[in-house]
C-alpha positions in Angstrom: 28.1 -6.9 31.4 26.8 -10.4 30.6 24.4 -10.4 33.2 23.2 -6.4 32.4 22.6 -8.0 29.3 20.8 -11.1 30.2 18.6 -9.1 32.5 17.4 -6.6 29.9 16.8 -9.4 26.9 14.3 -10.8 30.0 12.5 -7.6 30.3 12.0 -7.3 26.6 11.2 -10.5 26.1 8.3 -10.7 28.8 6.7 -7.8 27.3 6.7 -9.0 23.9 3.8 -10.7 23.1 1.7 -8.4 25.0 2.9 -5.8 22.5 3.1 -7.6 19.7 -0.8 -8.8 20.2 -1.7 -4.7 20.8 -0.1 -4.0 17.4 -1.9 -6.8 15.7 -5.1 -5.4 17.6 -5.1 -2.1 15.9 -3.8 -3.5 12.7 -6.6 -5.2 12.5 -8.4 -2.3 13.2 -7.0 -0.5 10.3 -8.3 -3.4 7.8 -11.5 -3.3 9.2 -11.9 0.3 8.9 -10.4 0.4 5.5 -12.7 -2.5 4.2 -15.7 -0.3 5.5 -14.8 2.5 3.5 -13.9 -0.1 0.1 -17.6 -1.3 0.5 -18.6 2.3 0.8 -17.1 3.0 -2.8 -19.0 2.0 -6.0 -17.4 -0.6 -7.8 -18.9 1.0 -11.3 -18.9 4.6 -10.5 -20.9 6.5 -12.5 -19.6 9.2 -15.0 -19.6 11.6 -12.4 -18.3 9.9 -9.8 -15.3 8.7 -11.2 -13.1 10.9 -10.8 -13.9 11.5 -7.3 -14.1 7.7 -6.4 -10.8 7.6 -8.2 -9.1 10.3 -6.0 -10.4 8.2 -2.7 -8.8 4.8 -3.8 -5.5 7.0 -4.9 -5.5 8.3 -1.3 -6.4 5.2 0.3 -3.6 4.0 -1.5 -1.2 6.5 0.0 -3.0 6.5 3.3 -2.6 2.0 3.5 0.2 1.1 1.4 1.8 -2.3 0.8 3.7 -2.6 4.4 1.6 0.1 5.9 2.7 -1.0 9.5 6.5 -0.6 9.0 5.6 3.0 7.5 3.3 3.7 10.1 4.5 2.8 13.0 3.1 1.0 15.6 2.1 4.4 18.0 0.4 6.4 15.1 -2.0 3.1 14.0 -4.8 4.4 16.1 -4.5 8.0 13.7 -5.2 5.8 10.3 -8.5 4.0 12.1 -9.5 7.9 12.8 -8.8 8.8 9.3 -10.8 6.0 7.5 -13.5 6.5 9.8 
């Protein structure tokens, strides 16, 4: 019914910014952990390190891609923060 209705876009609407702020939250938490682990790398690796340093950006890559949060998923952002720690 209308009112069904009205009373459940209510509900979702009061709890929306409280999620939407614990998404940005660990979102941000992501970026800071991935721009830990970008300082970490050499930028001018040496002969021997470049292919290593090489397989950690291609698997950063896969780990934070472009849209990374839609691919994700909100619940399993905590489990990226662990793996770029």
């Amino acid at each position: 019914t209308a009112a069904e209705f009205a009373a459940a876009r209510q509900q979702l609407a009061a709890g929306l910014a409280q999620a939407t702020a614990d998404i940005v939250r660990r979102v941000e938490k992501v970026l800071a952990a991935l721009h830990e682990v970008e300082l970490a790398l050499p930028q001018k690796p040496t002969e021997s390190q470049a292919a290593a340093v090489a397989d950690i950006r291609a698997q950063l890559a896969r780990l934070v891609p472009r849209g990374f949060v839609a691919v994700t998923g909100a619940a399993h952002l905590a489990d990226l923060t662990r793996y770029l720690a």
